[in-house]
C-alpha distance (Angstrom), angle and dihedral (degrees) to the residues before:
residue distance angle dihedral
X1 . . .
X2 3.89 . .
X3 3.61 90.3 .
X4 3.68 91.8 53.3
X5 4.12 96.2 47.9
X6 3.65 82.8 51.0
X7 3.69 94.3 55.5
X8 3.79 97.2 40.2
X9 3.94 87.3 44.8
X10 4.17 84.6 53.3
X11 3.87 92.6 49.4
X12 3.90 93.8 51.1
X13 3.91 88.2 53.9
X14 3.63 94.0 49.0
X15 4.00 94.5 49.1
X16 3.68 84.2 46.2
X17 3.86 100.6 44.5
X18 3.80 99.2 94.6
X19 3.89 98.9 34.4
X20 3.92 112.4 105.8
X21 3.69 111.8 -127.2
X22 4.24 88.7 -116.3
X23 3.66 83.2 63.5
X24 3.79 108.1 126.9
X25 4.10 86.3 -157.5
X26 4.18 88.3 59.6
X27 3.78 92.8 64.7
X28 3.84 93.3 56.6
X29 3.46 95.7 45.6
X30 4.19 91.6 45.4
X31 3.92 80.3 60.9
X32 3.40 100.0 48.6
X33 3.90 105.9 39.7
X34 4.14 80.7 53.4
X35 3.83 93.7 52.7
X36 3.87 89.1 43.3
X37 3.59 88.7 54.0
X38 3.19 101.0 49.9
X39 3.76 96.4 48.3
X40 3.85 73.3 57.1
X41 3.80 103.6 57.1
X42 3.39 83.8 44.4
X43 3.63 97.0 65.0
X44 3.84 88.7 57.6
X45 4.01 113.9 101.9
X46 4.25 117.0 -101.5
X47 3.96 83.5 22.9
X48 4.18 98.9 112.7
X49 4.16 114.5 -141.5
X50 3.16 115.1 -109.7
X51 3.82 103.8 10.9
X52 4.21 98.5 111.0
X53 4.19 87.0 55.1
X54 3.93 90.4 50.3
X55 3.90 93.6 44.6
X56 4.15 88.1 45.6
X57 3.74 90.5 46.9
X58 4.01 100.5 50.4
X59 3.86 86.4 36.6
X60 4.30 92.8 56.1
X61 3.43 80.6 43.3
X62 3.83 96.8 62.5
X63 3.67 88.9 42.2
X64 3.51 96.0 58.2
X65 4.10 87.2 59.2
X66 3.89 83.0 51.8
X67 3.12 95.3 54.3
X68 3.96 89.0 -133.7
X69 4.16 119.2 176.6
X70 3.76 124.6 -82.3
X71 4.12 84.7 -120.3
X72 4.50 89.9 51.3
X73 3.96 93.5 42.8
X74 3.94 83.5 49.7
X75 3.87 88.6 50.3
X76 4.10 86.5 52.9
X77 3.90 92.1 49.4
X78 3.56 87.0 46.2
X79 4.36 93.5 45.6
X80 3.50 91.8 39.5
X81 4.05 108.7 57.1
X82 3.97 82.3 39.8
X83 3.67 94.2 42.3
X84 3.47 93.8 110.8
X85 4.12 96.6 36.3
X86 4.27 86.7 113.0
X87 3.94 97.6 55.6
X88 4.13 82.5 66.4
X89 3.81 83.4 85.6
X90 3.85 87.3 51.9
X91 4.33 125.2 99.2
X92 3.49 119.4 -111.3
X93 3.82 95.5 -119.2
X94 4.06 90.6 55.5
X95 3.60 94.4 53.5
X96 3.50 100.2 55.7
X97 3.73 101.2 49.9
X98 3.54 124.4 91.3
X99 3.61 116.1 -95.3
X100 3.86 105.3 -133.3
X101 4.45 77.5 50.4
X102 3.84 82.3 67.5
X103 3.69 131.6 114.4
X104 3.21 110.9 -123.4
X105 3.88 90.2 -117.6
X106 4.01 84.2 50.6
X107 3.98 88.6 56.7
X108 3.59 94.0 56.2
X109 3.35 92.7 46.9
X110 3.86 97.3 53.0
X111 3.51 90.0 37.6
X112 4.01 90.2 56.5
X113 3.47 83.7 71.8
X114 3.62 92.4 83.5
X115 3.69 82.9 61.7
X116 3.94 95.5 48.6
X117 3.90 88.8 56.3
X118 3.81 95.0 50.3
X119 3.85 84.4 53.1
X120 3.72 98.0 44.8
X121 3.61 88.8 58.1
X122 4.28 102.5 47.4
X123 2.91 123.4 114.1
X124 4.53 93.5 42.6
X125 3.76 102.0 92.1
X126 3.45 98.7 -164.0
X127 3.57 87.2 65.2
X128 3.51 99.4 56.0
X129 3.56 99.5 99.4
X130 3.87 95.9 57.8
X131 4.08 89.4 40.7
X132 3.70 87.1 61.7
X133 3.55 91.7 51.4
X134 4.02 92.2 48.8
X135 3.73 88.3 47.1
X136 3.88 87.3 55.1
X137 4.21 105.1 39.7
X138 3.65 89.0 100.8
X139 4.23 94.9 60.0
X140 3.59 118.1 118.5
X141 3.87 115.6 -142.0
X142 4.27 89.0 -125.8
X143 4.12 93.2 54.1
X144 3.83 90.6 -101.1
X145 4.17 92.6 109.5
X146 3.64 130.4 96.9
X147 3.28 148.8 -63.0
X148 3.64 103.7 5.7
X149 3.97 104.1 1.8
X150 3.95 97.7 -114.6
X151 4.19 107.2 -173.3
X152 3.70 126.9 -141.7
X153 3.43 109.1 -53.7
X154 3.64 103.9 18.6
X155 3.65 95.0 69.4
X156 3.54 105.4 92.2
X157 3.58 114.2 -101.9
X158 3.66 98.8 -123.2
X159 4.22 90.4 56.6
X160 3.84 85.1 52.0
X161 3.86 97.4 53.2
X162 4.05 85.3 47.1
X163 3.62 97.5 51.4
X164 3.84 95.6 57.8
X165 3.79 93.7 37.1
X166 3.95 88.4 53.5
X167 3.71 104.7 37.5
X168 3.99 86.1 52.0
X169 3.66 89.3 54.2
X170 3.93 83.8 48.7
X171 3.92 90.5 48.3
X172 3.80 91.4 54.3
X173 4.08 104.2 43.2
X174 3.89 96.1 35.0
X175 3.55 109.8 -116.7
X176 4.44 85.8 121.5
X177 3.42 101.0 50.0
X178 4.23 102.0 4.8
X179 3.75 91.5 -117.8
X180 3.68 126.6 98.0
X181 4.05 114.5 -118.1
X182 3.53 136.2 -170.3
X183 4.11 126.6 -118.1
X184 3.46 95.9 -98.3
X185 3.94 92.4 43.4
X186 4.14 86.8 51.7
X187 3.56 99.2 45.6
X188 4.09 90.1 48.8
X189 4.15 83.9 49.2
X190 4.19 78.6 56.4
X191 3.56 95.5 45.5
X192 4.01 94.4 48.6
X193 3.89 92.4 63.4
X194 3.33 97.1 36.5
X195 3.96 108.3 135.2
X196 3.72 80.3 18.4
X197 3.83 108.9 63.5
X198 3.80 100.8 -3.2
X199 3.98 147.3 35.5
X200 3.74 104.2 -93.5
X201 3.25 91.6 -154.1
X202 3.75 91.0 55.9
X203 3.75 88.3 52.0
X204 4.05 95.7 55.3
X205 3.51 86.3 51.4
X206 3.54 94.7 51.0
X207 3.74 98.5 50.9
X208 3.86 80.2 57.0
X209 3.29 87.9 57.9
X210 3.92 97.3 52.7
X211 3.78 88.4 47.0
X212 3.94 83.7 66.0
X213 4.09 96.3 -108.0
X214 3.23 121.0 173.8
X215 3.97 122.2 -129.7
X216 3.84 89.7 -100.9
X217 3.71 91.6 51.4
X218 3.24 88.0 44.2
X219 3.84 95.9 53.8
X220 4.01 84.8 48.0
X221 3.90 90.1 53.8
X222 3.79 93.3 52.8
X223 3.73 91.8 52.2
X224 3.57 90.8 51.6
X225 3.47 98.3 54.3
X226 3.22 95.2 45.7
X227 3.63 91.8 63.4
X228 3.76 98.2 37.8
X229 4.50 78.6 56.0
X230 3.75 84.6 46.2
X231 4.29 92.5 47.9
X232 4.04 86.1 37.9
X233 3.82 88.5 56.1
X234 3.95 94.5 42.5
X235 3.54 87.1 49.7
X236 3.35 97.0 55.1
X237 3.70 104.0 42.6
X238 3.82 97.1 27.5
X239 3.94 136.3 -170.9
X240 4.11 86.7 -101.3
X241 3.77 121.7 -150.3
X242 3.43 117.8 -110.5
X243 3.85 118.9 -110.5
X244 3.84 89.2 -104.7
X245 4.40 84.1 56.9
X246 3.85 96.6 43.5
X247 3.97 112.4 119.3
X248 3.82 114.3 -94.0
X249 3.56 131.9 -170.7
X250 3.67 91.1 -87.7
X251 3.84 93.0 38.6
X252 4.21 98.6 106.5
X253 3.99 119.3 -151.9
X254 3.66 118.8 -140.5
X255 4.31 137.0 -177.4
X256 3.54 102.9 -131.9
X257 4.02 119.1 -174.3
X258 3.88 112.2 -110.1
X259 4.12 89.9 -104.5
X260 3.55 90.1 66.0
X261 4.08 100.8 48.7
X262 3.67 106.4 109.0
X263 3.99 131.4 -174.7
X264 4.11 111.8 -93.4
X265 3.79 84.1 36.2
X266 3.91 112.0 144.3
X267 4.47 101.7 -127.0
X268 3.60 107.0 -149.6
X269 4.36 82.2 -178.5
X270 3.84 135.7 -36.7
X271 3.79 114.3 -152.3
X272 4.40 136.9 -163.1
X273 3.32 90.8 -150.2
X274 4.26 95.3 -72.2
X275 3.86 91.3 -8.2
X276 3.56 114.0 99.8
X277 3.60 126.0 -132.8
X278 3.57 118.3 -179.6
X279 4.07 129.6 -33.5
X280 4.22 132.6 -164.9
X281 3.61 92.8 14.9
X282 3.65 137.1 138.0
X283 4.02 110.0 -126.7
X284 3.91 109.8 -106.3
X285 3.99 125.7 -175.3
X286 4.48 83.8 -105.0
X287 3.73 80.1 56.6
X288 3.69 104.4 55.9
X289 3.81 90.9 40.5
X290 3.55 93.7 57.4
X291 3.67 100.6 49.3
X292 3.90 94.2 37.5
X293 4.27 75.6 56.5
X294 3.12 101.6 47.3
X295 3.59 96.4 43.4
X296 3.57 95.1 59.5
X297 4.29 82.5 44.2
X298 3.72 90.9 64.6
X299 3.70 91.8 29.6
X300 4.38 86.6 -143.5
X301 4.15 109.8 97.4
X302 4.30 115.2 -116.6
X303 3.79 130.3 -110.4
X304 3.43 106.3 -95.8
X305 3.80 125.2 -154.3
X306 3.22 127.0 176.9
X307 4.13 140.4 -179.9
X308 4.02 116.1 -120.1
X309 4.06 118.8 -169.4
């Protein structure tokens, strides 16, 4: 089977050898010889049917929320129906056991596949977009990943969508842990080594995704957490009263409706519902904004406390 990817892979360049990269005939044939190959590496045993088009489909699907580049989502489609092109060089026996079953010298080797399919593909230029995102599937959001122990954001952002689309797909059918889960079981498995293994923003968006979003609700989703992160962090850090402002004995706390919070009021708390906002504060302009914002995010009105005296 290796032999014969090799061969078809050595037949597309020499078709394509002469064709200038403007050439409006290159694109369609880019699309094909990737969909031909794929219905190739699909062929090969302890390679599941099917798999590369549901990773590619989820993955676009992120993207569109992103609001990624027609060239980068093209690089996904590309990485994800050849995703798996590398494990081609791989034995039977290794791709069918579970990964965390794996000795550690078995993970490296499986995981070298990621390497294999970058090399597979040098050599096409157009593909070199998508080979850099094979190369880095395997990169753990912390630096622990492999092969060259990328951190957060310098692991391209395609390998980082394909990482939590595939490992979830590995969660569910048991080739990560060798026992069958359900969605809801996968996605927590995604959510437990998030900031670890993957891109937690990556993984909110794609539990948007399996909720059905679309890529405007999406895009609404991602602005919303960003400010809830944003109100999380100002919660935590604070603009703190000065000892003159803390509450005193005589100090009275009052709920005021969000019409009535002005700037250089003193904030006793402001709740979502359970989800904090900001405490001991004094009201500033950034302040306002975001509740007014994320207000009309959750589309219910905040608990708002404030100091009198």
């Amino acid at each position: 089977m290796a032999e014969k990817i090799e061969k078809f892979i050595e037949q597309f360049k020499n078709t394509t050898r002469y064709l200038d990269a403007s050439d409006p005939r290159l694109k369609k044939l880019d699309i094909d010889f990737v969909r031909s190959l794929s219905r190739i590496i699909e062929k090969y045993p302890g390679i599941k049917h099917g798999e590369s088009k549901y990773i590619t489909e989820k993955a676009l699907q992120i993207a569109g929320g992103l609001d990624m580049s027609a060239e980068e989502k093209t690089d996904i489609l590309y990485a994800g129906l050849l995703t798996q092109l590398g494990k081609t060089n791989l034995p039977y026996k290794l791709l069918t056991k579970p990964f965390y079953s794996m000795s550690t010298v078995d993970k490296y080797r499986y995981l070298g596949h990621a390497i294999d399919g970058d090399a597979l593909l040098a050599g096409l230029p157009q593909f070199d977009g998508a080979r850099t995102i094979i190369r880095h599937q395997y990169e753990h959001y912390d630096g622990q990943g492999f092969p060259d122990g990328l951190i957060e954001q310098d692991i391209p952002l395609g390998a980082r969508i394909l990482s939590v689309v595939s490992d979830y797909i590995g969660f569910i059918d048991g080739s990560m842990t060798g026992s069958e889960m359900f969605a809801d079981a996968a996605l927590s498995q995604l959510m437990i080594r998030k900031n670890s293994c993957y891109d937690p923003d990556i993984v909110y968006i794609f539990s948007h995704v399996l909720k059905g979003a679309s890529a405007e609700e999406l895009k609404e989703a991602i602005i919303k957490e960003k400010k809830i992160a944003l109100a999380t962090e100002k919660w935590r850090k604070g603009v703190l009263l000065r000892a003159k402002n803390k509450v005193t004995n005589q100090s009275a706390i009052v709920e005021i409706a969000l019409p009535q919070l002005r700037v250089g009021m003193k904030v006793e708390s402001i709740f979502f519902g359970c989800v904090p906002y900001v405490r001991h504060c004094i009201v500033d302009q950034s302040i306002l904004d975001d509740v007014a914002a994320l207000a009309k995010a959750e589309g219910k009105n905040p608990i708002i406390k404030i100091i009198l005296g």
